[in-house]
N, C-alpha and C positions, 0 to 999 in steps of 0.2 A: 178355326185353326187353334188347336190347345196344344201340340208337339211345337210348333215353331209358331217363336213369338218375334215378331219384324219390329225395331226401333228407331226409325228415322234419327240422326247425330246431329247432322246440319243439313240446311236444304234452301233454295233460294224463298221458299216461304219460309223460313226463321230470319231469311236477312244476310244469305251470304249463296256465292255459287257452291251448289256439294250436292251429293248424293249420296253422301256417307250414309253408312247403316249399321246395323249391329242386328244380327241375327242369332237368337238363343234358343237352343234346344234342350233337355236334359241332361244331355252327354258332351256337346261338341257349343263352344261358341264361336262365331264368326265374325269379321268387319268387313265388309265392304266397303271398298275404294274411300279410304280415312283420308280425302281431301279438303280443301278449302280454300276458297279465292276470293279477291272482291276486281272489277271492272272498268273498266272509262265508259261511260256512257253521257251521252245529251252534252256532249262536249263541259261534260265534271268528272273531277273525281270523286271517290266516296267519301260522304259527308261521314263525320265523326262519328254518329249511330252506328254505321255499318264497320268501321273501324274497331268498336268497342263490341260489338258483335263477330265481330272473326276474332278477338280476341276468348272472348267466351269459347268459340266452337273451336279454336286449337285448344283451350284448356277439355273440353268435355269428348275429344279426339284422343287426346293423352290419358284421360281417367279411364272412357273405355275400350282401351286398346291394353291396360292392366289386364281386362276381364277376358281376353279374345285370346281362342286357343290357335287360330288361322285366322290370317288377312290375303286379301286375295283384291287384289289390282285388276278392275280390267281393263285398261288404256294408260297411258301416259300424257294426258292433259289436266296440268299442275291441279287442276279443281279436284281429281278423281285420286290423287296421292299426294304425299310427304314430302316436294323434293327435296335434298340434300347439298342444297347450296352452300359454297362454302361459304359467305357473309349469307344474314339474315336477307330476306327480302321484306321491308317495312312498307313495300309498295303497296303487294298484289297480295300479295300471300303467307306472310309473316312465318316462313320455312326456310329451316339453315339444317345445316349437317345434323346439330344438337337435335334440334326437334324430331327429325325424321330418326333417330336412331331411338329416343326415347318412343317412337311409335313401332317400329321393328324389330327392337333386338330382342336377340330369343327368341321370335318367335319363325310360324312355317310360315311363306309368304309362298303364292302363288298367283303367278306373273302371266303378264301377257308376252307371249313370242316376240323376239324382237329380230328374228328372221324373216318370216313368213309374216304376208298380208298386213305391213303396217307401211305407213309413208317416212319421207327421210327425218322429220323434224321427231317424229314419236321412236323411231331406230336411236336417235344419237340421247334421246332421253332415257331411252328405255335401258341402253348401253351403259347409261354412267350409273344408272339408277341401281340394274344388279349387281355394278362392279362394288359398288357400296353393301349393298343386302349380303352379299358375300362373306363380309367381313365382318357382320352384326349380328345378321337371322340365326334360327335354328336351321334352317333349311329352306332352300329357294326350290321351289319348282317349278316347269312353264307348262300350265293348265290346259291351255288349247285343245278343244275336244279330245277331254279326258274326263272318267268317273270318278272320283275317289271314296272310298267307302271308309267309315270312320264312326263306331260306338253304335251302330243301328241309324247315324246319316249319311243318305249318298248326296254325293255335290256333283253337279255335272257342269262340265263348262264346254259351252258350245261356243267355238272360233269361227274367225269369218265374218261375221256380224259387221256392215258397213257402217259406217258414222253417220247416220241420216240415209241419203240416196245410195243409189247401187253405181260403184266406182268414185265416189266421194273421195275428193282430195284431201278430206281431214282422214282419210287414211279406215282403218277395221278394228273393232274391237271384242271382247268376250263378253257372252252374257251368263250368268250365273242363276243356277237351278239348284233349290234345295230341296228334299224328299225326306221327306218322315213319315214311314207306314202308307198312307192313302194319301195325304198331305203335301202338296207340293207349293212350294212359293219360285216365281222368275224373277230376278234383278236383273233390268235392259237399261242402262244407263247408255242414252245418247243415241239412241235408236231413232229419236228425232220423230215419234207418235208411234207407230213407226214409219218412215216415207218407203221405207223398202217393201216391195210386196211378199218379196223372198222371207224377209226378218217376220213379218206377218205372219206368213206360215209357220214358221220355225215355230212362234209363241201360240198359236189357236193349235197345232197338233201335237205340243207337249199336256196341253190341255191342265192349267193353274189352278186353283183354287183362288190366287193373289197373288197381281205380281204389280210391281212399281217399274214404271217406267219412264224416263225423259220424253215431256211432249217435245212437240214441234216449235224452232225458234221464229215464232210469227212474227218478233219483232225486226227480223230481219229477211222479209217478203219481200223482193220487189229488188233486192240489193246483193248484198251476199248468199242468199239462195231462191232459186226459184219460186213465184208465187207459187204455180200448179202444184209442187212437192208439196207449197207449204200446206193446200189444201188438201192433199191426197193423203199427209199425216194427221190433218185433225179426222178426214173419214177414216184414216184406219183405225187410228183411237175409238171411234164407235163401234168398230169391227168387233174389237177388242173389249170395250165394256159390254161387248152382247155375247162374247165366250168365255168371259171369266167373273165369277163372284163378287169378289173385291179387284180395285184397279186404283191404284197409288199414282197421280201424275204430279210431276215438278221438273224444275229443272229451268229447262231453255226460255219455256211455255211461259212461267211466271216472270220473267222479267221484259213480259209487255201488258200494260196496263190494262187492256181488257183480257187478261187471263181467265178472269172470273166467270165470264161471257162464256167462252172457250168450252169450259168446263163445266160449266152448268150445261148446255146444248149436246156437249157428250152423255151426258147422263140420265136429259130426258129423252135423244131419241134414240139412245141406247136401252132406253127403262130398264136402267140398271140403279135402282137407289143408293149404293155402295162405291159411289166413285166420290176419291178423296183426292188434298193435298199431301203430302207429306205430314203438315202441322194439322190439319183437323183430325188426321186419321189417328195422333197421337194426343188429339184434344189441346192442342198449345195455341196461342195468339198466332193469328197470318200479320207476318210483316214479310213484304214482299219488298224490301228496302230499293232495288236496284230501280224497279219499274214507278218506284215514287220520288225518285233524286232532288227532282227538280223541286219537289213539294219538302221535300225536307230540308231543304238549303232555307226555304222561304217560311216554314214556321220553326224550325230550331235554327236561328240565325250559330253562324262558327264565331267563335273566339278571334282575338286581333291575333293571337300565337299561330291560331291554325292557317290563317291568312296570310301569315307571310312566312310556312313551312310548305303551301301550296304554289306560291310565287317560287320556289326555289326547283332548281335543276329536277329531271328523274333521276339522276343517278345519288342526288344528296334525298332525296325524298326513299329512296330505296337503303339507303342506309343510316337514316335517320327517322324515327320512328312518330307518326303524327302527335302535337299533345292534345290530348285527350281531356284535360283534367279544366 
């Protein structure tokens, strides 16, 4: 791939929920879904590492979103954008109005439908979200299987796209295709390996070169989603490292501890040597912060400060920001 160069931003192998990306061509740059979250898990919150790590990835979201000629949403799950809160969120996501406008203004943003094919919780975000874009962007547009051609790149974004399983109550989202000459890269953010047979298709007959995808959240097998999905996502991921050159996984995948496992098994009996994280594929340290909490609490012990800004309410913890120092 020498037309389109893929940059992973933030990623749960850096240490925070995201899929951000930055995708650069000669002519045209792009961002993909500039979000960033951190989580409750194992009955904790995020230990200060990960704190000071979503701080990092909102600063390195705002530097390259300077460089981004187009940003392009494909869902409304706070990980996958900016939202525009009016008080900061010092919880989950360290995102207020200020932040999200220094990540959009000026610029084209292209959206995911907030008519068609989304559920009620992604609608009423999606609603407040372009009622803002409106007032900031160069131009909003809603994507949904549409081409757009742009300096010698076509972008295609194909709608529809289920959140994991077919009929998934976390609702549909867009997956994003970029073309350069002979060169095509897929952004499938959330496609969950993918557990859809349908999504499968969609991605083996566009036929990639390289595409990044959200594996399967194994860590919630047996609970919040179906074991059988959750294995039908890690065989489709095989499916998938056996029709495409390179294959980028992160995401859901990485915040259970045997991720590692996961992915090495995809790629030897996929014998596809080319199957990455996010962070190997960009050469950077794996901190997979979220799926190690429990280990991090216990050899970077917290400060007496953070200890008793953790004892306090969610709503004083959301508008009071952990200390860090």
């Amino acid at each position: 791939m020498n037309k389109i160069k893929i940059i992973p931003i933030a990623a749960e192998t850096f240490g925070v929920r995201s899929m951000a990306t930055f995708v650069s061509t000669e002519n045209v740059r792009i961002l993909l879904d500039p979000g960033a979250a951190l989580g409750f898990r194992f009955g904790l919150f995020p230990h200060p590492l990960e704190y000071s790590t979503l701080e990092i990835s909102r600063k390195n979201l705002r530097e390259i979103s300077e460089k981004s000629d187009i940003i392009v949403i494909t869902h409304y799950h706070y990980d996958h954008y900016t939202p525009p809160f009016e008080r900061k969120d010092n919880l989950w996501t360290w995102s207020d109005k200020n932040e999200s406008e220094v990540i959009f203004k000026d610029k084209v943003v292209i959206v995911k439908d907030v008519e068609n094919y989304i559920n009620y919780s992604q609608k009423v975000r999606g609603w407040y979200f372009q009622k803002f874009l409106k007032k900031i962007a160069k131009k909003v547009i809603t994507g949904d299987n549409k081409e757009i051609k742009l300096e010698g790149v076509l972008m295609k974004i194909i709608g529809c796209i289920p959140h994991g399983e077919e009929n998934s109550e976390l609702g549909y989202l867009n997956i994003v295709e970029v073309v350069v000459d002979e060169e095509k890269f897929i952004f499938s953010p959330d496609i969950q390996g993918p557990i859809s047979s349908k999504t499968l298709k969609t991605i083996i007959d566009e036929k990639p070169q390289i595409i990044y995808l959200g594996g399967p959240p194994t860590y919630l097998s047996g609970f919040s989603v179906n074991e059988e999905d959750i294995l039908k996502g890690i065989e489709n991921m095989k499916v998938v490292a056996k029709n495409v050159k390179k294959v980028i996984i992160d995401h859901h995948l990485i915040r259970d501890k045997e991720w590692k496992n996961i992915i090495e098994k995809v790629a030897t009996e996929s014998k596809n040597g080319e199957v990455f994280t996010a962070a190997t594929y960009v050469k950077k340290p794996v901190r997979p912060f979220e799926s190690i909490r429990k280990d991090l609490y216990e050899r970077y012990p917290i400060s007496e400060e953070f200890k008793k800004w953790l004892k306090k309410s969610n709503e004083y913890k959301r508008n009071n920001p952990p200390p860090l120092d």
